[in-house]
N, C-alpha and C positions, 0 to 999 in steps of 0.2 A: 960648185955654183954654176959651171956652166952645163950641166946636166938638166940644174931647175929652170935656167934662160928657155932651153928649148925645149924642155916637156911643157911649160909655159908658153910660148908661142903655139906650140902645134896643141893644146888646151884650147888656143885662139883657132885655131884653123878648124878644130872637130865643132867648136859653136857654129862658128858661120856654116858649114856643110851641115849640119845636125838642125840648124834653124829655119835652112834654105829645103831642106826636106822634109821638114816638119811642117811647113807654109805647104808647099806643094799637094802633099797628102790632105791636110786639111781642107784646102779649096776643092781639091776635086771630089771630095766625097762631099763638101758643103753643094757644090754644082751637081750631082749627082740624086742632088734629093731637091735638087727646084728653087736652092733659098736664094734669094735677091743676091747680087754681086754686094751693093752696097750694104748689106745685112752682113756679108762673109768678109768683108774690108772692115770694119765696123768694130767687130767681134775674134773671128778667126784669126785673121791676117794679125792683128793687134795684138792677141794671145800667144799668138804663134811668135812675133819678134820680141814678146816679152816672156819666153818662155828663158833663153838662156840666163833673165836678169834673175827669175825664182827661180834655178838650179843653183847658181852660183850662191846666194842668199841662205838659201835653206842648205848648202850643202857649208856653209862660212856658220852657221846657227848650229849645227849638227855638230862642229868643229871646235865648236866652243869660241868662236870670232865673234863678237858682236860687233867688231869693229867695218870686217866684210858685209855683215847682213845690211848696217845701219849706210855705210857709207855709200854700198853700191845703189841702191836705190834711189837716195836724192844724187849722188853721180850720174848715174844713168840719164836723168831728169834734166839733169845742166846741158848733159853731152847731145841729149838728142833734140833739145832745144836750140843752142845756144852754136853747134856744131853744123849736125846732120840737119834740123829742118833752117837754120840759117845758108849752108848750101843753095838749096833748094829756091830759097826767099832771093837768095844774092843773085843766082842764077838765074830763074824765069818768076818774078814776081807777080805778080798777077789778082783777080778778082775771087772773091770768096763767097760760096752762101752761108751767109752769116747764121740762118735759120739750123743746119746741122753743125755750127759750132757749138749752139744753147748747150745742151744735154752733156756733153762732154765738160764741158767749161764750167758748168754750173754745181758736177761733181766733183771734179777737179779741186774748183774753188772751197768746199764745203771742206774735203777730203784731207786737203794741205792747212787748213785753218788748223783744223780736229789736231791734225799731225805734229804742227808746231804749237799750238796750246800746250799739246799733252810733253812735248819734247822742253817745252821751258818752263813749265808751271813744274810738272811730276818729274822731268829727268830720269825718266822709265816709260821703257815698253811690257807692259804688262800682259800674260796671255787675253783680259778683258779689252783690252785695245786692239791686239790682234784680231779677237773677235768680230770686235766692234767694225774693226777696218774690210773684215771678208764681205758680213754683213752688206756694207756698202757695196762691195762690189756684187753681189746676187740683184740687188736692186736695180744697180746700174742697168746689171748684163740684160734683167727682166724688162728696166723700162725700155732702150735699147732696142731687144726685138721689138716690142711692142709696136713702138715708133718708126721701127726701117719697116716693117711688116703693112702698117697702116700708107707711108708715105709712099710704097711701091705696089699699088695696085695696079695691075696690068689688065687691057683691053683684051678680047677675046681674040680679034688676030695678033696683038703681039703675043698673047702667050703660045699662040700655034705659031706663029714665026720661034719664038724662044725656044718652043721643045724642039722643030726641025734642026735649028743650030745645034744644043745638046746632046741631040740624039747623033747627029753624024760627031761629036766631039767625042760622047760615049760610046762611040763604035771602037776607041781606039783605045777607051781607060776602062780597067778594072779594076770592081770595089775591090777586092781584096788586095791587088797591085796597091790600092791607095793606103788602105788602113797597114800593109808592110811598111810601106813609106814613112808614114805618120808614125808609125812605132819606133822604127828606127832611129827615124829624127829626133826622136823626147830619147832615146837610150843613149845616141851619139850625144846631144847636148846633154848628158849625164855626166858621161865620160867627159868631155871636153870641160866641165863646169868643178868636176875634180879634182882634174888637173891644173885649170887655172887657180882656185882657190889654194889647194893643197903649196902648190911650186910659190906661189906669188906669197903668200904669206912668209916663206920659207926664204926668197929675195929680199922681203920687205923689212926683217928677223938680221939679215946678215948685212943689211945698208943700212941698218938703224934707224928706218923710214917706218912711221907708223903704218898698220897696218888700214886705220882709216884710210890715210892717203894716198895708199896704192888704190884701194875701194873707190876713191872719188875721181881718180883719174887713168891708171889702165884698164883695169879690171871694168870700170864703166866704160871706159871705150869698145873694149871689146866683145860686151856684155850687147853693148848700141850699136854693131857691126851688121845684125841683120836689120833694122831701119836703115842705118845706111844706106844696106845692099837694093832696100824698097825704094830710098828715094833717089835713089841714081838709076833705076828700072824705070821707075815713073819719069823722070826726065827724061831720057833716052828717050821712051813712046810718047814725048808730049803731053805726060801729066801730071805734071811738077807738081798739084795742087793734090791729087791724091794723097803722098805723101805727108801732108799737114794734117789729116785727119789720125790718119795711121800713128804719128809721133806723139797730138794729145792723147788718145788713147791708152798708147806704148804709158806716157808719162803718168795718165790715171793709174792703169795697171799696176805702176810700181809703187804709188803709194798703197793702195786697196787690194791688193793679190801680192805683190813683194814682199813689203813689209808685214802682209798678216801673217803669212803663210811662216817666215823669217822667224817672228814673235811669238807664235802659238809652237814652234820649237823650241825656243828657249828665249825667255823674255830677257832684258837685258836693259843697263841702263843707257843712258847716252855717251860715247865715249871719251872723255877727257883731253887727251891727244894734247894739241897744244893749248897753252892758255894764252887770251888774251886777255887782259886787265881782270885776269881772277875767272875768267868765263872762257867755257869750252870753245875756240876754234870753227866750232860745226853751230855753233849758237850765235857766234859773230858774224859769220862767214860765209857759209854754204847755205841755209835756209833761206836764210837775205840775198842769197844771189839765185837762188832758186825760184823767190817770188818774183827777184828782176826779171829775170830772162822770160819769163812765163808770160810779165807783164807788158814787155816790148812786142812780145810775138802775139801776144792777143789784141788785148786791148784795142789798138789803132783798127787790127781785122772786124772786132764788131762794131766800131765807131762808123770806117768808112764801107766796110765793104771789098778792102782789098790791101793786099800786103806791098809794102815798096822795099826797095832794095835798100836804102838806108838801114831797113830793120836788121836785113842779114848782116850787114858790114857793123852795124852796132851789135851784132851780137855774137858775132867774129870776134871780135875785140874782146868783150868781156871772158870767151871763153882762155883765150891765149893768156890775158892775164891773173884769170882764174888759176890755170893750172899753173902758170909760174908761182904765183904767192905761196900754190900749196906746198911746194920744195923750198921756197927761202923762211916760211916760220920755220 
């Protein structure tokens, strides 16, 4: 057992490095061909800290877990809500443009209906779901550029101011340096997504703890380690508010690229785990505290215009009590 503890932590240690180099590679080859910062924050960056939650997913799918595939996904969701961009809220609260939450929130919102529909009506994920869920996410990805592409038109000296910056940037980076990096980074969070799935099931097996509930609370922690790591970067430089794009997104991805990617591997019903009053646990439970969290953190952002600190501290709360319930059912 205590062999699986620490191939299990250092699983957690190869995501974070694997996730953190995967970002890296990615931006500089995104900066390297001209595309908007906000285009590559938007997209990349968001892909990139949701890459370790589809390793872990498809590799818990592969494994015959549907327990891993289902749980970490809406874990993830809680964690980097309710956690990480609560941090962030509790820390420097501050103003928002409400105008680039639209598009993210408006898929979101579409994405998480479908999701929970299909999870209490059918009580299965179906490869057509799966489908149906990637689907969403090409449209997304399409409307997305479309949209960062049209709102970042640039003046003819700023983009000769833009290439001189680059260009002395790229004097020091090499495409191929990058795309190593980037490869490495998706190989490492390979390894490291393995290892957690593989050990953590194997702990989860030997404490008599469902395997959901490791899904919705370690393994989502660690899975949300590279947001994390983004929204304590952005504080650090004074832009706490970055990171709130990056976490929607992170949380889109997991419904519309996690869960599809999870489900067109092996479809799977929803998992039983505990019961409350005849009803799965995760139908009681986590959905419902999924649309909370989601609710606290937006909603008031497109009313006023700007997040306050109550929200984080409200959503501090929810998460600490969250993950206690999930060890005493």
């Amino acid at each position: 057992m205590t062999d699986q503890i620490y191939l299990f932590i250092f699983g957690l240690i190869l995501l974070i490095k694997g996730g953190d180099w995967f970002v890296d590679g990615a931006t500089a080859i995104a900066r390297k061909f001209h595309l908007p910062e906000l285009l590559i924050g938007a997209t990349v960056v968001s892909i990139g800290t949701t890459l370790p939650e589809v390793m872990v997913s498809a590799q818990g799918a592969l494994a015959g877990s549907s327990g891993i595939a289902y749980g970490n996904a809406i874990g993830s969701i809680i964690c980097n809500t309710s956690l990480i961009a609560a941090i962030s809220i509790t820390v420097k609260p501050g103003k928002v443009d409400k105008k680039t939450l639209y598009l993210p929130v408006i898929f979101f919102a579409i994405a998480s209906v479908f999701y929970a529909l299909n999870a209490y009506i059918n009580g299965h994920f179906s490869i057509i779901t799966g489908i149906t869920l990637l689907l969403m996410f090409i449209v997304y990805m399409t409307f997305s550029v479309l949209s960062m592409k049209k709102g970042n038109t640039l003046t003819g000296e700023e983009i000769e101011s833009k290439e001189k910056e680059e260009n002395n940037e790229e004097k020091s980076e090499n495409i191929f340096k990058s795309i190593l990096i980037l490869v490495l980074g998706a190989a490492v969070i390979a390894v490291g997504a393995d290892l957690l799935v593989t050990n953590g099931t194997k702990i989860a097996e030997y404490l008599g703890v469902p395997d959901t509930v490791i899904a919705l609370t370690f393994v989502a922690l660690g899975t949300s380690l590279p947001e994390l790591v983004t929204a304590i970067t952005s504080l650090a430089k004074g832009h706490g508010l970055l990171s709130l794009g990056n976490i929607i997104g992170a949380n889109l991805f997991n419904l519309i690229l996690v869960s599809a990617i999870a489900t067109i591997i092996l479809p799977f019903d929803v998992p039983a785990g505990t019961l409350i009053g005849g009803v799965a646990s995760s139908l009681v439970i986590d959905i419902p505290v999924m649309f909370a969290v989601m609710g606290i953190m937006i909603i008031p952002a497109l009313i006023k215009g700007k997040l306050a600190r109550w929200q984080g501290i409200a959503l501090l709360a929810i998460y600490a009590g969250f993950c206690t319930l999930q060890f005493v059912l």
